[in-house]
C-alpha positions in Angstrom: 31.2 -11.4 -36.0 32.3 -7.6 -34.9 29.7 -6.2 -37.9 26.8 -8.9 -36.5 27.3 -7.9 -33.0 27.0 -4.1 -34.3 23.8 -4.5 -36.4 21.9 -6.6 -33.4 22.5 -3.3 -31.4 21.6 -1.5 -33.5 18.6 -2.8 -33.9 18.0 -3.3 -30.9 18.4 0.3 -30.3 15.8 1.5 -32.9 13.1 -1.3 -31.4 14.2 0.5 -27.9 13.6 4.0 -29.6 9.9 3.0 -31.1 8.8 1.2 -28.0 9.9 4.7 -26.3 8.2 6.8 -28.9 4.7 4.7 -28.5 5.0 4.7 -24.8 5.0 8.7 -25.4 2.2 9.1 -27.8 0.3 7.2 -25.3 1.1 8.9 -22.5 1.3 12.2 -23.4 -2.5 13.2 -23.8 -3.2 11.0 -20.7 -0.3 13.4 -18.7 -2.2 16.4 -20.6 -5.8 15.2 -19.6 -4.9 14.3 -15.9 -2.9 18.0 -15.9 -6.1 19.7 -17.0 -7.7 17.7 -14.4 -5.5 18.8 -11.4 -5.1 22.5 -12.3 -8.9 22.0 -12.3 -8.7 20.6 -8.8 -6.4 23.0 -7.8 -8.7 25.9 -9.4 -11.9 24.3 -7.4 -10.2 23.5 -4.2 -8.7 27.0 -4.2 -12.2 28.1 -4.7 -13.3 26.1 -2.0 -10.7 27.0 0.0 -11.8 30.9 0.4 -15.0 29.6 2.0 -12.8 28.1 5.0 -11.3 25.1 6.1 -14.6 24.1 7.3 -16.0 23.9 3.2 -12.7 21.9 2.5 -13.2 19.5 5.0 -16.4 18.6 3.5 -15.4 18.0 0.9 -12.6 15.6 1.8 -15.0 14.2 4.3 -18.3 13.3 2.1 -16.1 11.7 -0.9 -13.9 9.6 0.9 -16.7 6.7 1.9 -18.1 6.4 -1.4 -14.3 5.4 -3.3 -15.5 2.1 -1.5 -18.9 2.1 -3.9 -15.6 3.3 -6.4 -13.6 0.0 -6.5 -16.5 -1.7 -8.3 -16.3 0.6 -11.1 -12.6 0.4 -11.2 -12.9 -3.7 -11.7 -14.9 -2.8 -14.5 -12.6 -0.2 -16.3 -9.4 -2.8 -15.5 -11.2 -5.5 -17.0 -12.5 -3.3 -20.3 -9.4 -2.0 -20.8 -7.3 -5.4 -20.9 -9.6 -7.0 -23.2 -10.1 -4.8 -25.4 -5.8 -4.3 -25.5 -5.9 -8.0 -25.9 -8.3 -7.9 -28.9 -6.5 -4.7 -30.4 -3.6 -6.6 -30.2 -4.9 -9.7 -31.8 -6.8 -7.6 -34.9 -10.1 -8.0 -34.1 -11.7 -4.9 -33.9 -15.4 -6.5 -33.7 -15.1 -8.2 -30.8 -13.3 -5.0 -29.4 -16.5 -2.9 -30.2 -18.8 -5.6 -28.7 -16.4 -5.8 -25.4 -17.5 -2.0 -25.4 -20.9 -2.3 -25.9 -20.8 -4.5 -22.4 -18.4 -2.3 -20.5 -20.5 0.9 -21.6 -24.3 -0.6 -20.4 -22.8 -1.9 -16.7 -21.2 1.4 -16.1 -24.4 3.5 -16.7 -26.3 0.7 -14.5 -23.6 1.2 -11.9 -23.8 4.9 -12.0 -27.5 4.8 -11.6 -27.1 2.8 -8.4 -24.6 4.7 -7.5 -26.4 8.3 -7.8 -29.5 6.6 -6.0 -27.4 5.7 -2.5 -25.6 9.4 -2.8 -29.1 11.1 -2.6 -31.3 9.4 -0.2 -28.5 8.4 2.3 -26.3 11.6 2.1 -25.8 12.2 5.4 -25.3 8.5 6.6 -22.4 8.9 4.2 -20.9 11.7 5.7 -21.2 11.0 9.1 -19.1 7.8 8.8 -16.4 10.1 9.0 -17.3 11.1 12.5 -17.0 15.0 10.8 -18.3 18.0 13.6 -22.1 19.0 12.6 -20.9 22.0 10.4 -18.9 19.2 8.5 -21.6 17.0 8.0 -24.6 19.6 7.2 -22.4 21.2 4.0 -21.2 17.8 3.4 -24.5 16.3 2.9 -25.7 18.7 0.8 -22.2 18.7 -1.1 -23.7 15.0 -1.8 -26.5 15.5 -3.1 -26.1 18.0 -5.6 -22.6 16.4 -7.0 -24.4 12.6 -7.1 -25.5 13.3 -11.0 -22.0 14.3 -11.4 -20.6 11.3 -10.1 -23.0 9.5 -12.1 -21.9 10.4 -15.2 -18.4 10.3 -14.0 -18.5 6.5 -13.6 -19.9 6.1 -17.4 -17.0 8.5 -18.9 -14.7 6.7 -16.7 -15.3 3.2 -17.9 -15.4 4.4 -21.6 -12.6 6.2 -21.4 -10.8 3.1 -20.2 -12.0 1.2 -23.3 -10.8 3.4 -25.7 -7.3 4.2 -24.4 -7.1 0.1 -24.2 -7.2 0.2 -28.0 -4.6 2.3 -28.1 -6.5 5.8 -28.1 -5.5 8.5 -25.6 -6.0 11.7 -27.3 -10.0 11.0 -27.8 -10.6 11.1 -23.9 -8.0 13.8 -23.6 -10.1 16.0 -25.9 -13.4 15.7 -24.0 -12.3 16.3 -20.4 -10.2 19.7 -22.3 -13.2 21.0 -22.5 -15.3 19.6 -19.5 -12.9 20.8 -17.1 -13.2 24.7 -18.9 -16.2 24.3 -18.2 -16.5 23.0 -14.5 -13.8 26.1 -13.7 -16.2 28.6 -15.7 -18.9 27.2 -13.7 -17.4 27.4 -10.0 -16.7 30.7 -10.7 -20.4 31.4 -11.9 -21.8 29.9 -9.0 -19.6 29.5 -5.9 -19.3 33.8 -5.8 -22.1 34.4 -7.8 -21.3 36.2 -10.7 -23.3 37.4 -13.6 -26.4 38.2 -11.7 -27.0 34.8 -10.2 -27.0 34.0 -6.6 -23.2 33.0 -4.6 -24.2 29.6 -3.9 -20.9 28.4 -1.9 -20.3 24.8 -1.6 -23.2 24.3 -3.3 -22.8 26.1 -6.4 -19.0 24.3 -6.6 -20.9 20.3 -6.5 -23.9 22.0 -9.2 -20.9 23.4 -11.7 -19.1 19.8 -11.7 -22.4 17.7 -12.3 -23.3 19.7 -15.6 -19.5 19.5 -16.4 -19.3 15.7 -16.0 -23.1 14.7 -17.7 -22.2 16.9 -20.7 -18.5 15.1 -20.8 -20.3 11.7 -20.9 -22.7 12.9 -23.2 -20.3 14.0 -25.4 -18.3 10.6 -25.4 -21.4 8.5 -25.6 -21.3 10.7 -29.2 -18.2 9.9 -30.0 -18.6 6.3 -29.5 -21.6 5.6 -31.2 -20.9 8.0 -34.4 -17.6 5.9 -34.7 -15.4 8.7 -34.7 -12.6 7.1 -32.4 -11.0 3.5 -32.3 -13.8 2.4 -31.6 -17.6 2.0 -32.8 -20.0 1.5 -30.0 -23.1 0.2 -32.0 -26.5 0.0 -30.3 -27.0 -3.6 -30.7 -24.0 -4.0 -28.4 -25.5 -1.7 -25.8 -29.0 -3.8 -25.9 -27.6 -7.2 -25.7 -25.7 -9.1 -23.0 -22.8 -11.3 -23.9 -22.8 -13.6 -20.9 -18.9 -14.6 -22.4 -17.2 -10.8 -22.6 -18.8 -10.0 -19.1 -17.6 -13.5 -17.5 -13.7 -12.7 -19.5 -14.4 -8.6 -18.6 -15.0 -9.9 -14.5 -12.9 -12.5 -14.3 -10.0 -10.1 -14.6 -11.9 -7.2 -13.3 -12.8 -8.5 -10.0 -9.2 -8.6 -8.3 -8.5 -5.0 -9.4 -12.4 -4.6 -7.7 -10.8 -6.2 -4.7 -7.8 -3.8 -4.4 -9.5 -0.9 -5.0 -11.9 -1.9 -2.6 -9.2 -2.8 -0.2 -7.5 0.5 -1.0 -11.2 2.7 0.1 -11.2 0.3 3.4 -8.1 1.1 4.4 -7.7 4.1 3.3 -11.1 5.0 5.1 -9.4 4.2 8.4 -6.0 6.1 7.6 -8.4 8.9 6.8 -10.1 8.2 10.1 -7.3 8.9 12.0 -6.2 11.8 10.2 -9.6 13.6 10.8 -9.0 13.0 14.6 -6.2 15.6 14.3 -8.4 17.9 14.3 -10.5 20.6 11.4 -6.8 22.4 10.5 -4.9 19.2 10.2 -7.3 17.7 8.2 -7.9 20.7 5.9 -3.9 20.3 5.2 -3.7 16.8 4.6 -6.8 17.7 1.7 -4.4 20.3 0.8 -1.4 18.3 0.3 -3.3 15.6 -1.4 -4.3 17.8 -4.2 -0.6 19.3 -4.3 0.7 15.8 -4.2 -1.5 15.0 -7.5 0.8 17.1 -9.6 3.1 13.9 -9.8 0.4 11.6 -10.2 0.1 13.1 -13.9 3.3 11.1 -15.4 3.2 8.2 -13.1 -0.5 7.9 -14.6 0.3 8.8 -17.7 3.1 5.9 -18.0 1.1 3.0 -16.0 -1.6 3.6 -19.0 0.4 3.5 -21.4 2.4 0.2 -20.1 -1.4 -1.2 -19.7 -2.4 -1.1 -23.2 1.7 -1.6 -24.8 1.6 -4.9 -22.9 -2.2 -6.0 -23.5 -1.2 -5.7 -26.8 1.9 -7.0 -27.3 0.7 -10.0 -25.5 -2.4 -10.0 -27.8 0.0 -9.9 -30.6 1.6 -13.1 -29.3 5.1 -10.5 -28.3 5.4 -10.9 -24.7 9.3 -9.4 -25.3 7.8 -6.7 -26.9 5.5 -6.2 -23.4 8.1 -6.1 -21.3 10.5 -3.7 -23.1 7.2 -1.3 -22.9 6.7 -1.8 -19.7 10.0 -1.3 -18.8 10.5 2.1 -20.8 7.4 2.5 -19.2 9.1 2.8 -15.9 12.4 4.6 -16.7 10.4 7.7 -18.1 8.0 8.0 -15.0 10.6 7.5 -12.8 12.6 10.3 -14.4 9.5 12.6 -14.2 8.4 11.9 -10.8 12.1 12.1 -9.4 11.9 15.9 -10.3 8.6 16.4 -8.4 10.0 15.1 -5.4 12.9 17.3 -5.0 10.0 20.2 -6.2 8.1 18.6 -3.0 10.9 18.9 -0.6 12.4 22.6 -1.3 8.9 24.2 -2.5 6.1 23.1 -0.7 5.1 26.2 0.6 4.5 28.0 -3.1 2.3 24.5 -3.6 0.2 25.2 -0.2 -0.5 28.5 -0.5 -2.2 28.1 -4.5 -4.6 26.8 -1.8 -4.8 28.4 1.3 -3.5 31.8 2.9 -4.5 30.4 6.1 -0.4 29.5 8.0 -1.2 26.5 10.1 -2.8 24.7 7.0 0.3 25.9 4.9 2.4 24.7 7.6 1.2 21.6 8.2 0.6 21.1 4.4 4.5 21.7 4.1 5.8 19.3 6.2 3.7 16.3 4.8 4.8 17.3 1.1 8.2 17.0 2.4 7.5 13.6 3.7 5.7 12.9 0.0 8.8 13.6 -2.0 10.9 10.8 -0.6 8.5 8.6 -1.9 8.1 10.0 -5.6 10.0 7.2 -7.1 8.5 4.5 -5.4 5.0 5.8 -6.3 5.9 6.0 -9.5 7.1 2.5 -10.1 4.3 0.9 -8.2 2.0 2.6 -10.3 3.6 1.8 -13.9 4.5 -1.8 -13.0 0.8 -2.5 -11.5 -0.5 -0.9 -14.7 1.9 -3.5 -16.5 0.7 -6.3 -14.8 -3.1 -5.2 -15.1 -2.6 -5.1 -18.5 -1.1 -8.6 -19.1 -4.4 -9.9 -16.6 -2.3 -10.2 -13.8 -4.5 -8.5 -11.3 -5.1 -10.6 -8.3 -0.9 -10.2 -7.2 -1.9 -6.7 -7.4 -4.0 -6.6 -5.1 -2.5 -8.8 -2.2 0.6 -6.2 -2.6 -2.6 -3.3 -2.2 -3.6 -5.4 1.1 -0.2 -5.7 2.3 1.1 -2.4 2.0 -1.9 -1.1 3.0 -3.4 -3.1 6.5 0.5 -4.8 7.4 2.5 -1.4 7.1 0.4 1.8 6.5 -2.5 1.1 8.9 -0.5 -0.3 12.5 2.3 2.6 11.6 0.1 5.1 11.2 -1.2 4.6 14.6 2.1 4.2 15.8 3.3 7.2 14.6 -0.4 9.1 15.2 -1.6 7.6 18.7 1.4 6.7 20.1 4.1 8.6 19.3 1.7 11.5 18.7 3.7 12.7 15.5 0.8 14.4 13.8 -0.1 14.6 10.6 4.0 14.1 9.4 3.6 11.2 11.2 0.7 10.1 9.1 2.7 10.9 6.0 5.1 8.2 7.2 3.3 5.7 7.3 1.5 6.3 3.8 5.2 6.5 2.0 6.1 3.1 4.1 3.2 1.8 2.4 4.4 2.7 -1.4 8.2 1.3 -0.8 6.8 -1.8 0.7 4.2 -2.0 -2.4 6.8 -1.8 -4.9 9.0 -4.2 -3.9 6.3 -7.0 -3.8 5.2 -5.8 -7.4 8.8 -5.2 -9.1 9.7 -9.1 -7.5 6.7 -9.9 -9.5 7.4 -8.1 -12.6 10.6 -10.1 -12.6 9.4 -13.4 -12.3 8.0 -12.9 -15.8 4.7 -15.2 -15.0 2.3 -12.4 -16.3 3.8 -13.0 -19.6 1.8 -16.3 -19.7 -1.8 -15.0 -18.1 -4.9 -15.6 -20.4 -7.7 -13.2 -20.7 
């Protein structure tokens, strides 16, 4: 009996340690592609920053309405990337291509649409943020010259999604590499004017990221269709409709739609109030945003990974093997993120000023980090475990725990803590990590139930 007991943990350690290792491979090149990305952001919005808080606000100010247009996209990648988990899982790698082939024509009609509102209604967009008029002229024009970009954003985004649902990270990875060398190469070029061509400012930064991103989707669009990745997207499946793989694609894709729209709604308002703190305050809460990123790497990186482990493990009829992903899933990010928070709250000055040299921004940049890093942990389990359960198809509790932690604790405290108690912008940074303790509390509860290990996609 003592040698049985033995040999089950045993083996149960080695499944632990190859659930572990696969959650890794996963995750690693995501964690490398979404590092890339940020030192990117930090490079551009340092960049950016040296033309004065007014540029940065801009910025900050004529993006944030459109992540509403956003959350339709991100229905779309959710729903790609579970079925095509689900079919990876099962073996059956032809109706994985063909769940491509639908994923890849919607995106490039979505990004069309998309690029169309950005450049006739530019400075509609911007002014929903009720910016000052130096705000909403660079803004505008920030707009119009980045719509391409965004277009072909949305198209890498979605296909991106696909592949790393079957399992392949390092493909995507590879592409944005050498995208992002090139968007930093470019801002250089063209927000100081080097090499004999004109300093074109804010400009020049939104001209460098369009190339960037149309030559990244270009790129991937090669990929795909030479079949040099996990999957093969043949032209057949980008000219014909499969009423069936969109109606399966939607029908799980359409709550995640409904958080992330939720998410832009709200998050429009929070921003709202932020921006009524005034140019400074708002320039630091930008700031600290793109500081704050740093830990969204492995919390990212993990919550993929989880997504595809459990679509596949359900696909492969091994719900016990989704959950022990999911939950090595969690232990790792939390680990990861735990350290960027006590980085947050003893060093968020060094973080700041890769941004800024202007004080107040610092300042004010500061104290919200310090908020921020109480809430690592939290972030970071809401993130894997929602990733988790978007993966099993379990995406409409996901979004009622966005809508909860978002309009019935971040929204009335942050004007509690804004209007009435007039606590700033650390006051702001309350509310937000309120939010992500409530959020992960509905979500782990979930988790635990164990219903997603039933859901059909």
């Amino acid at each position: 009996m003592k040698s049985e007991q033995t040999r089950d943990r045993a083996i149960e350690l080695t499944d632990t340690q190859d659930v572990r290792r696969k959650v890794l491979v996963l995750a690693w090149p995501v964690m490398a592609e979404i590092a890339l990305q940020t030192l990117v952001q930090i490079v551009d919005m340092a960049m950016v920053g040296r033309l004065g808080p007014a540029a940065v606000a801009a910025v900050g100010m004529s993006m944030q309405p459109l992540f509403v247009l956003f959350s339709l996209v991100n229905g779309l990648s959710v729903g790609a990337t579970a079925l095509v988990a689900r079919f990876t899982g099962a073996e059956k790698r032809d109706m994985a291509d063909l769940a491509t082939g639908q994923a890849a024509w919607v995106s490039v009609l979505m990004g069309g649409v998309i690029w169309a509102l950005m450049a006739f209604f530019a400075e509609d967009i911007v002014g929903l943020m009720g910016p000052t008029a130096k705000v909403r002229e660079l803004g505008a024009r920030y707009l119009v010259y980045v719509a391409p970009g965004i277009a072909a954003m949305i198209v890498s985004f979605v296909l991106s999604a696909t592949l790393r649902g079957a399992g392949d990270t390092v493909t995507p990875m590879r592409i944005n590499v050498a995208i992002n060398i090139v968007n930093v190469f470019g801002n250089y070029v063209l927000i100081f004017g080097k090499f004999g061509l004109p300093a074109l400012g804010l400009v020049g930064a939104a001209i460098s990221t369009s190339l960037a991103r149309t030559l990244g989707a270009a790129v991937l669009l090669y990929v795909l269709l030479a079949g040099r990745s996990a999957l093969h997207l043949r032209p057949a499946a980008l000219l014909s409709i499969r009423t069936d793989l969109l109606l399966r694609m939607f029908r799980v894709g359409a709550p995640a739609a409904m958080e992330r729209l939720a998410m832009s709604v709200g998050q429009f308002f929070y921003v709202r109030a932020v921006s009524g703190l005034g140019t400074v305050a708002f320039a630091a809460h930008t700031l600290a945003i793109n500081a704050e990123a740093l830990s969204y790497m492995p919390g990212l990186g993990f919550a993929t990974a989880a997504t595809t482990l459990v679509g596949q493990g359900l696909g492969a009829g091994r719900p016990d093997l989704a959950r022990r992903s999911a939950v090595e899933s969690c232990k790792l990010g939390a680990y990861v993120m735990g350290f960027m928070g006590v980085v947050f709250l003893v060093a968020p000055e060094l973080l700041m000023r890769i941004y800024t040299s202007d004080e107040a921004v610092v300042r004010y940049g500061s104290a919200a980090l310090r908020v921020s890093a109480a809430a690592q942990i939290p972030m970071a389990l809401s993130f894997i475990l929602s990733g988790a359960l978007r993966g099993a198809g379990d995406t409409s509790f996901v979004f009622w725990a966005t809508v909860a932690g978002m309009f019935a604790v971040r929204l009335p405290l942050a004007f509690v803590m804004v209007s009435l108690l007039n606590l700033g912008l650390v006051g702001a940074w309350v509310a937000m990590a309120a939010d992500w303790f409530a959020r992960v509390l509905l979500i782990s509860l979930r988790f635990r139930a164990g219903r997603w290990q039933h859901m059909k996609v």
